[in-house]
Backbone as JSON Lines, residues from 0, in Angstrom:
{"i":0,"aa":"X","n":[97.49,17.53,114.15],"ca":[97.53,18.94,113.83],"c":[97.99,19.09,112.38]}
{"i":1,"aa":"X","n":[97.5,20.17,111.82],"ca":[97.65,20.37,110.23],"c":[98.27,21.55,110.05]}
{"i":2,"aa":"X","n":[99.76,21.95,109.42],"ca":[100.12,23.2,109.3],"c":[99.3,24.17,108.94]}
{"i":3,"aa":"X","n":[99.63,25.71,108.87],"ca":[98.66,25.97,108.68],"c":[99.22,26.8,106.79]}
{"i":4,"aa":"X","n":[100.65,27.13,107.36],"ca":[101.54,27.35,106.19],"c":[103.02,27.28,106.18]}
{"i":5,"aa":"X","n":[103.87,26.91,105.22],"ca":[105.13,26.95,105.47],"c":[106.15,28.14,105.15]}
{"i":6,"aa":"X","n":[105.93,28.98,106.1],"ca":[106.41,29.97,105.86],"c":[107.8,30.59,105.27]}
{"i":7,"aa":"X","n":[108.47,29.38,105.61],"ca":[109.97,29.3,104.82],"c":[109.78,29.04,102.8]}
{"i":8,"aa":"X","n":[109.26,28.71,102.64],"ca":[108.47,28.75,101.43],"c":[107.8,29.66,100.86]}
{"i":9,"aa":"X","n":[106.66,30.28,101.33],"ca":[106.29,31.77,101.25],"c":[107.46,33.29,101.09]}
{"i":10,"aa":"X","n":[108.07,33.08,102.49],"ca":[108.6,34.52,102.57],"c":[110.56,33.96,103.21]}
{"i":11,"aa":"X","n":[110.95,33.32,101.84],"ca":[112.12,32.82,102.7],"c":[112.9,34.06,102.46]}
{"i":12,"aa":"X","n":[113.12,35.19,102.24],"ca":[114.07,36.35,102.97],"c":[113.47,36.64,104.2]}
{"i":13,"aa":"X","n":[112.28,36.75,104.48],"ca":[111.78,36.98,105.76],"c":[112.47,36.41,107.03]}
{"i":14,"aa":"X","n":[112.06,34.89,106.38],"ca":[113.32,33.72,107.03],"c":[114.03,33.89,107.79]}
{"i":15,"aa":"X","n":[115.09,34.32,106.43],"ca":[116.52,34.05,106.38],"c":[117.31,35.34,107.12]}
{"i":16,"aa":"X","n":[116.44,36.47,107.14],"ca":[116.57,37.36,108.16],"c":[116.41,36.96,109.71]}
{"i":17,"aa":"X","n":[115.24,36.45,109.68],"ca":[115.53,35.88,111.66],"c":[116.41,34.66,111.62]}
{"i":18,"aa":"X","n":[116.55,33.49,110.78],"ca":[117.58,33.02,111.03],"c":[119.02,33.53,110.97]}
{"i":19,"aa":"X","n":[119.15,35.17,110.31],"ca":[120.73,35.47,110.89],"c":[120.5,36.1,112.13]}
{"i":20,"aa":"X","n":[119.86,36.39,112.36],"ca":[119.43,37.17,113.87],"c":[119.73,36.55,115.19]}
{"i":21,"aa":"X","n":[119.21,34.86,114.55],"ca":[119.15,33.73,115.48],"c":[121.02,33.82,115.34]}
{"i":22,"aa":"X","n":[121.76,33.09,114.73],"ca":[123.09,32.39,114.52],"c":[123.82,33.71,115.2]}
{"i":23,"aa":"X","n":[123.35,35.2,114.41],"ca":[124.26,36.23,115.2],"c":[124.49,35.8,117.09]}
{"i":24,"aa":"X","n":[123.16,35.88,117.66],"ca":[122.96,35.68,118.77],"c":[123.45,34.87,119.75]}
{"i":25,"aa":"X","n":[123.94,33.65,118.41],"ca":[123.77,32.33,119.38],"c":[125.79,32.42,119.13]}
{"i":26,"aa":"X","n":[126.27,32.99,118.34],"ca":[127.59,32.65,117.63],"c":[128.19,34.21,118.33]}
{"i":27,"aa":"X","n":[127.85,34.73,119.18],"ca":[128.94,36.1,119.37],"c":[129.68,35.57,120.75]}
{"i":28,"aa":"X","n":[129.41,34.37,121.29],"ca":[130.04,34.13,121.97],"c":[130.23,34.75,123.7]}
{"i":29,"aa":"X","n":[129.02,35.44,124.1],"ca":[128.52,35.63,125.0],"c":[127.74,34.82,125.96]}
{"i":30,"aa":"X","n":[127.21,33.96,125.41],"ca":[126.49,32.57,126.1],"c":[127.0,31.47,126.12]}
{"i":31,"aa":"X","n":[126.63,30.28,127.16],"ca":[127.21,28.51,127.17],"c":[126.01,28.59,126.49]}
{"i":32,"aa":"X","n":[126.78,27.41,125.4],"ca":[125.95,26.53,124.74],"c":[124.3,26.03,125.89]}
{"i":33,"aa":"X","n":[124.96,25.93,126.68],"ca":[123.95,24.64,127.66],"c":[123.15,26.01,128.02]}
{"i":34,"aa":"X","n":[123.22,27.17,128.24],"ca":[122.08,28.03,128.76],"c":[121.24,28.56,127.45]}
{"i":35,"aa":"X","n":[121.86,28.37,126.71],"ca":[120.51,28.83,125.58],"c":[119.56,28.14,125.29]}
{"i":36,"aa":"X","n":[120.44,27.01,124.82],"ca":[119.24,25.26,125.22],"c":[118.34,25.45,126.19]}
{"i":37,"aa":"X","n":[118.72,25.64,127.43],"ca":[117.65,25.9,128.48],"c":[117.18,26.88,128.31]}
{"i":38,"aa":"X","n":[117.2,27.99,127.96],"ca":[116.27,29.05,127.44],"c":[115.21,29.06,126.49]}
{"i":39,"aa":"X","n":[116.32,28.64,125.54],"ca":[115.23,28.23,124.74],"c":[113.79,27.3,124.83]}
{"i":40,"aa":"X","n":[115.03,26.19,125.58],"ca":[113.43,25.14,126.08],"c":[112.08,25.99,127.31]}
{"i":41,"aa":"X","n":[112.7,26.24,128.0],"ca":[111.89,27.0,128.98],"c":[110.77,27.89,128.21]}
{"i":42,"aa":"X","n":[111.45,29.16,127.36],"ca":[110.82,29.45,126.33],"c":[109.47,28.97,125.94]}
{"i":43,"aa":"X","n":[110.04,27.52,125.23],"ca":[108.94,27.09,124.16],"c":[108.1,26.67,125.04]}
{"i":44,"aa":"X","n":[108.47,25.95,126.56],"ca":[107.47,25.21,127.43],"c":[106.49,26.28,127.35]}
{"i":45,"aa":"X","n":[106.75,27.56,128.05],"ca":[105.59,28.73,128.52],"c":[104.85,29.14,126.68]}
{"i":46,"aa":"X","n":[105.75,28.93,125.98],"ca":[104.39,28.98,124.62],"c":[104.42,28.19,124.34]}
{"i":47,"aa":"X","n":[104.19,27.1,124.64],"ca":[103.68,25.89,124.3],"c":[103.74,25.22,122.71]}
{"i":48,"aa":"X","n":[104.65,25.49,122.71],"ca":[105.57,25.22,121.12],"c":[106.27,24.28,120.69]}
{"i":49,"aa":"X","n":[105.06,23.13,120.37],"ca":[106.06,21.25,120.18],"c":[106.95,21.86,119.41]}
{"i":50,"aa":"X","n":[107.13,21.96,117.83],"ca":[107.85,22.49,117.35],"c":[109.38,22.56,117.72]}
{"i":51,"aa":"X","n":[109.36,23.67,118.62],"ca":[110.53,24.39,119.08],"c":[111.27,23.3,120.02]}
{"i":52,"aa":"X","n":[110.26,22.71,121.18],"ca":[110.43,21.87,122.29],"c":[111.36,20.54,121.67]}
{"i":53,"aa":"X","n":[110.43,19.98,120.71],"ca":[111.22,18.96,119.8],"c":[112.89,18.86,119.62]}
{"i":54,"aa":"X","n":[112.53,19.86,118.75],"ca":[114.16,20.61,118.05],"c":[115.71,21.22,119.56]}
{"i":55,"aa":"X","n":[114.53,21.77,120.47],"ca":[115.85,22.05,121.58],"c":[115.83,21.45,122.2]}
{"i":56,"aa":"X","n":[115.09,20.22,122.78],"ca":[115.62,19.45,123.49],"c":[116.2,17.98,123.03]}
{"i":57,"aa":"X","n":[116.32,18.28,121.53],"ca":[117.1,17.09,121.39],"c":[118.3,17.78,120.73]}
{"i":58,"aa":"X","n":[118.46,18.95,120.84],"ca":[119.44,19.58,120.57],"c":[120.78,19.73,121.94]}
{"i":59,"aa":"X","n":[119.66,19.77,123.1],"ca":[120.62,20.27,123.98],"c":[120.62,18.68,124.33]}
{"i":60,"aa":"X","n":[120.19,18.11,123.91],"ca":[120.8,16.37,124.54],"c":[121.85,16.15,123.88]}
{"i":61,"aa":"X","n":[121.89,16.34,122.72],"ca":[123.33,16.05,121.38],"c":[124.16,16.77,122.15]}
{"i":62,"aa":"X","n":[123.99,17.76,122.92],"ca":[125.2,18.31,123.51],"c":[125.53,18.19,124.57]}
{"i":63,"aa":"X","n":[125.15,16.77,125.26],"ca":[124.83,16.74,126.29],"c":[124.28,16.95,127.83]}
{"i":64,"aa":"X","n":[123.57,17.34,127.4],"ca":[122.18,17.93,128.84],"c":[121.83,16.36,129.14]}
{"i":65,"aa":"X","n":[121.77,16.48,130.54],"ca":[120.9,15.45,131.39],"c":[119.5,15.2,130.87]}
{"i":66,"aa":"X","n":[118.84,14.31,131.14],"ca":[118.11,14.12,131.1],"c":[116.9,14.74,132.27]}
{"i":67,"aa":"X","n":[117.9,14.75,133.51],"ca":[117.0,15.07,134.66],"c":[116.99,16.36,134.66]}
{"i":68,"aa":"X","n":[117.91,16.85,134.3],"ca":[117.82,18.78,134.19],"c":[116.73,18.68,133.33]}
{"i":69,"aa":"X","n":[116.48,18.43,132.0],"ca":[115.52,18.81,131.18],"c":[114.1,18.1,131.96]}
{"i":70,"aa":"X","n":[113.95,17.18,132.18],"ca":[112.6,16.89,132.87],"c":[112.1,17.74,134.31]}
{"i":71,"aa":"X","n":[113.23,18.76,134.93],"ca":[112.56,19.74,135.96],"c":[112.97,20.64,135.15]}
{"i":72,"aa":"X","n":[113.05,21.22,134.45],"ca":[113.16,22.41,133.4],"c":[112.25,23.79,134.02]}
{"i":73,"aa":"X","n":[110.78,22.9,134.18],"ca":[109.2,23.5,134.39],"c":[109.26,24.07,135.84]}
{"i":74,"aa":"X","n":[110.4,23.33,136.48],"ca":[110.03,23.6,138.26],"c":[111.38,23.9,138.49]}
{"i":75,"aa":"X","n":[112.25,24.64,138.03],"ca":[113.1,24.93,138.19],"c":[113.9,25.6,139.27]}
{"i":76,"aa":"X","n":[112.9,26.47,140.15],"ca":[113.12,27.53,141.18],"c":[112.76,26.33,142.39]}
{"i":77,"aa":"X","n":[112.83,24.84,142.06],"ca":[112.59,24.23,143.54],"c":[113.54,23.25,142.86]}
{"i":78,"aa":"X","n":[114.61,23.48,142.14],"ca":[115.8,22.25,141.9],"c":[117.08,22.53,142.44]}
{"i":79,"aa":"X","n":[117.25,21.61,142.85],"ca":[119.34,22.24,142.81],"c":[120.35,21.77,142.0]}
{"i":80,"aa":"X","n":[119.46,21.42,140.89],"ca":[119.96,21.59,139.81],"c":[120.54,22.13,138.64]}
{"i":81,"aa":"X","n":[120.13,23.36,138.99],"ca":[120.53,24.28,138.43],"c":[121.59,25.27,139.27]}
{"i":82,"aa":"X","n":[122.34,25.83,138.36],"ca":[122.84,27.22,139.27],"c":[122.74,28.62,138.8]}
{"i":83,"aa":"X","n":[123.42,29.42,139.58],"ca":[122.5,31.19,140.03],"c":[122.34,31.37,138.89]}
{"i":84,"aa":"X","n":[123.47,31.27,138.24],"ca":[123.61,31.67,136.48],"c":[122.26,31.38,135.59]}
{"i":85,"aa":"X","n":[122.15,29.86,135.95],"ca":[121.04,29.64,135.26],"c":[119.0,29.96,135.46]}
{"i":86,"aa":"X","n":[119.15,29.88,137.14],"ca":[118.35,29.96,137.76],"c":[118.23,31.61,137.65]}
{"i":87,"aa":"X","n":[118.54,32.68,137.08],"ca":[119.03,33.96,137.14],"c":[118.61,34.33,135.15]}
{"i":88,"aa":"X","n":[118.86,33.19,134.6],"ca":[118.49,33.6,133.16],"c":[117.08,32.76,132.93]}
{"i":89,"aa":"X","n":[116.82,31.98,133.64],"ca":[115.69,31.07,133.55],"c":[114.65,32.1,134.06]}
{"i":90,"aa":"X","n":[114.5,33.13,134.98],"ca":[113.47,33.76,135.78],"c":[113.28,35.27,134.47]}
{"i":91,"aa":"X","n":[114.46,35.67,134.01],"ca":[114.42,36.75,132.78],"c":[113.76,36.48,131.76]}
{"i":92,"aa":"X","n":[113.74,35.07,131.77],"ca":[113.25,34.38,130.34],"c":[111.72,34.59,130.91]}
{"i":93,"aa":"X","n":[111.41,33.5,131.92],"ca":[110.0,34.19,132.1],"c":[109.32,35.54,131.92]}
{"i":94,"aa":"X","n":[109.92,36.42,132.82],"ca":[109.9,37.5,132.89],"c":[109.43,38.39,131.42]}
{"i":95,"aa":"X","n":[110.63,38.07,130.72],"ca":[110.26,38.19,128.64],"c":[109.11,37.94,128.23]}
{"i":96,"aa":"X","n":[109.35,36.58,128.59],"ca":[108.24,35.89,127.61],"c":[106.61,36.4,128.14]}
{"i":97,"aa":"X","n":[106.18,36.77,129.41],"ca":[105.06,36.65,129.79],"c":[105.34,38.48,130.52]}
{"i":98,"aa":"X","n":[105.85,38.8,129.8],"ca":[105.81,40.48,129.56],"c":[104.32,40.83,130.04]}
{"i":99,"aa":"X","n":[103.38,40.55,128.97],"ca":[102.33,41.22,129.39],"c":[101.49,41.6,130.71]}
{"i":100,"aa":"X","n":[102.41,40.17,131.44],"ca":[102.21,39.83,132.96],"c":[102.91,40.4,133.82]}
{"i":101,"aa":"X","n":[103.9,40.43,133.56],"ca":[104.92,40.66,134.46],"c":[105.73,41.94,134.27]}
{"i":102,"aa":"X","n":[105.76,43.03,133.45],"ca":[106.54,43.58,132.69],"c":[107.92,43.74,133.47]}
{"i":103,"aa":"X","n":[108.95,42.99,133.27],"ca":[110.41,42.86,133.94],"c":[110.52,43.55,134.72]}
{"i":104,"aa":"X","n":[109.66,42.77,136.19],"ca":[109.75,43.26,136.93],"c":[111.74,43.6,137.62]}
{"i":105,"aa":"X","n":[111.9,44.59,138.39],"ca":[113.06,45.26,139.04],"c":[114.01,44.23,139.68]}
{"i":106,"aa":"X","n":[113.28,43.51,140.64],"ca":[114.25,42.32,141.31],"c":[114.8,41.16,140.21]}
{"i":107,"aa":"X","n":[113.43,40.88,139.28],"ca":[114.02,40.16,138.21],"c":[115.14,40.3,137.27]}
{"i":108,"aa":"X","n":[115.25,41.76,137.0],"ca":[116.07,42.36,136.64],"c":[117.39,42.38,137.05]}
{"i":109,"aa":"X","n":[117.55,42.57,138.43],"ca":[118.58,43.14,139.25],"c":[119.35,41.38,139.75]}
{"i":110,"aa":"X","n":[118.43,40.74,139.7],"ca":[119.43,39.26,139.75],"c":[119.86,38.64,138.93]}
{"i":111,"aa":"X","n":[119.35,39.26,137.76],"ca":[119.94,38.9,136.27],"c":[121.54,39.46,136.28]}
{"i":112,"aa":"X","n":[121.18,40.48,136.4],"ca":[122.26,41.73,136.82],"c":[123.54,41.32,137.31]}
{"i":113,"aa":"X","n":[123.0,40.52,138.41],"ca":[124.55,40.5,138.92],"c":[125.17,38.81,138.68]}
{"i":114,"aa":"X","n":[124.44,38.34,137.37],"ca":[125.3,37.14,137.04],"c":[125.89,37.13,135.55]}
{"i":115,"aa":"X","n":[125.17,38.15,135.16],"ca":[125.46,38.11,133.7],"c":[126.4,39.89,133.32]}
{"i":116,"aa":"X","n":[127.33,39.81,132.47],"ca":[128.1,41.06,132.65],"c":[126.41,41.66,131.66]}
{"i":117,"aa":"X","n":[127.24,43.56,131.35],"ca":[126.15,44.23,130.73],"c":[125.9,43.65,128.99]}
{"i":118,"aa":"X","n":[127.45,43.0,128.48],"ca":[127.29,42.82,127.38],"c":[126.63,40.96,127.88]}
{"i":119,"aa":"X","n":[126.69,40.58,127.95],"ca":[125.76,38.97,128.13],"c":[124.45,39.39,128.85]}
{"i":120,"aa":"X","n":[123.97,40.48,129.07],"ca":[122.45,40.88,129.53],"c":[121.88,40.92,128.16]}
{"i":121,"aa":"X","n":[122.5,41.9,127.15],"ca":[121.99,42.24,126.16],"c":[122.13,40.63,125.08]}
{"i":122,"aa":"X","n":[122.86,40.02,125.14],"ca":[122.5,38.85,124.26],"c":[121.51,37.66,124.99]}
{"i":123,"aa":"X","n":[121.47,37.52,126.12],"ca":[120.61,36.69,126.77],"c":[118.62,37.7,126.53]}
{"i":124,"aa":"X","n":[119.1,38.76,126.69],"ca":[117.87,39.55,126.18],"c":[117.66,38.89,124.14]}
{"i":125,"aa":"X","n":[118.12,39.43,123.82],"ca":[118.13,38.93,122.46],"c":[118.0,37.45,122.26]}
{"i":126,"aa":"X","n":[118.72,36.8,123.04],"ca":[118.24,35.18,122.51],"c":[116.87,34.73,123.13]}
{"i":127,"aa":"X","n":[116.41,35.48,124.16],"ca":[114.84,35.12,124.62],"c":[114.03,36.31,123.5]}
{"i":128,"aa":"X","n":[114.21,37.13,122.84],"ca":[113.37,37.98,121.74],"c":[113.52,36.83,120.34]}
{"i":129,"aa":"X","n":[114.91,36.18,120.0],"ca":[114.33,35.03,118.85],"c":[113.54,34.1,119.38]}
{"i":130,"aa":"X","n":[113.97,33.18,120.34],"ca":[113.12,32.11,120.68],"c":[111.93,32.22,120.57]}
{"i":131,"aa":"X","n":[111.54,33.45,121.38],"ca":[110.13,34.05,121.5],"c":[109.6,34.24,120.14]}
{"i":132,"aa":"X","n":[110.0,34.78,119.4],"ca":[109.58,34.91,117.73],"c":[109.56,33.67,117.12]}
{"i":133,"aa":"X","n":[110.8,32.99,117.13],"ca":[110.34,31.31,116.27],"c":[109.18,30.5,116.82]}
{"i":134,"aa":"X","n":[109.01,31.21,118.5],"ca":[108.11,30.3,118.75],"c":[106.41,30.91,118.04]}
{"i":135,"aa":"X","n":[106.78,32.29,118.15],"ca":[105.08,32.79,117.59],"c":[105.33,31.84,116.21]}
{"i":136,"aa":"X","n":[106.14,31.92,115.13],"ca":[105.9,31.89,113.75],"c":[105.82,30.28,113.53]}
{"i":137,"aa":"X","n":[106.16,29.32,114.75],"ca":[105.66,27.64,114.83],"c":[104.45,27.95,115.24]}
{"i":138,"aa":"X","n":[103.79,28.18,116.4],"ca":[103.25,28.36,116.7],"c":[101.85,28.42,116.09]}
{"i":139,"aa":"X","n":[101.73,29.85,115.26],"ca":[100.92,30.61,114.48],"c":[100.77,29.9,113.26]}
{"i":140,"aa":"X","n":[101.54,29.69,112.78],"ca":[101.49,28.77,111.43],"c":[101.22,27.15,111.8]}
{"i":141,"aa":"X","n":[101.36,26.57,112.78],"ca":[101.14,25.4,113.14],"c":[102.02,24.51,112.63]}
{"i":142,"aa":"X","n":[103.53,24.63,112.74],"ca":[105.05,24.06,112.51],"c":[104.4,22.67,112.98]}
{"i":143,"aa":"X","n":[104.66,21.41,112.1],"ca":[104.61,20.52,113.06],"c":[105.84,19.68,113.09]}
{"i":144,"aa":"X","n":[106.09,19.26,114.59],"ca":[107.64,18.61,114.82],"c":[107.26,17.18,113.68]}
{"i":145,"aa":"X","n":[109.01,16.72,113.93],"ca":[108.94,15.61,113.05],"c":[108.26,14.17,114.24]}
{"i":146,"aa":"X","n":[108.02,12.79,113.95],"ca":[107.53,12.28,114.94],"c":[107.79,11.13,114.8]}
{"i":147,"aa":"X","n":[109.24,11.38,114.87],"ca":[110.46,10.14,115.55],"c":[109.91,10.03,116.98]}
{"i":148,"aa":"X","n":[109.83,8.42,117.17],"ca":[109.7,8.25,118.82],"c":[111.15,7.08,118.95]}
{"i":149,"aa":"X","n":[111.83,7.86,119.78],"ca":[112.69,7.13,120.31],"c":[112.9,5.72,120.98]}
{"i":150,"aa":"X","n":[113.18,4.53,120.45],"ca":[113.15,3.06,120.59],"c":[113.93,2.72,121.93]}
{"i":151,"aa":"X","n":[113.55,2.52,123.38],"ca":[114.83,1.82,123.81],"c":[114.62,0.67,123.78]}
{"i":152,"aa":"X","n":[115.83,-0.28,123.6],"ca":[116.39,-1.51,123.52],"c":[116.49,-2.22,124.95]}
């Protein structure tokens, strides 16, 4: 795959605006580290965004995520691996991301509801609206990950 432009180059206030958007989001201290990672990844899986996929899941490994959580990531609603919390922001994220489909639906809503207070609704909303955006602007522009392959010994 061939970028298509580097947009940090082009329009870096553009940037540097969603990246404070991003850090606000991720730094107010409303979310675990470990559920944004999974958001995020989930995220990029449904837009299909090496890019993004690259970058958070070796992000949420540095911070230690399993390995086996991230490999059922995709099938998540048949793991017990997860819990309500997560299984509860993982179904919103869908829900977001595939809007056009689904428009958040009520039950989706309402089980979000009762794991996350009103102020961690509104940042878990917001951290699936960046993801969702970094992933259009990899995406669209054709970001390509770096392509380290990991050696085992």
């Amino acid at each position: 795959m061939k970028a298509r432009l580097d947009a940090y180059q082009v329009a870096p206030e553009l940037l540097e605006a969603m990246r404070t958007l991003d850090r606000t989001v991720q730094e107010n201290g409303a979310l675990e580290h470990s559920l944004i990672e999974l958001v995020k990844i989930r995220a990029s899986q449904i837009n299909g965004c090496a890019y993004c996929l690259h970058m958070h899941t070796a992000d949420a490994r540095a911070a230690g995520e399993s390995e086996q959580r991230l490999y059922l990531l995709s099938a998540w609603r048949e793991s017990s691996l997860y819990s309500a919390r997560e299984k509860a922001a993982l179904a919103w994220t869908e829900a977001l991301t595939l809007l056009a489909d689904t428009h958040a639906p009520d039950d989706v809503f309402e089980a979000m509801a009762k794991e996350f207070s009103p102020a961690e609704q509104v940042a878990l909303t917001m951290l699936i609206v960046t993801i969702n955006g970094w992933n259009r602007i990899a995406v669209g522009f054709r970001s390509v990950h770096p392509n380290e392959i990991a050696r085992v010994a």
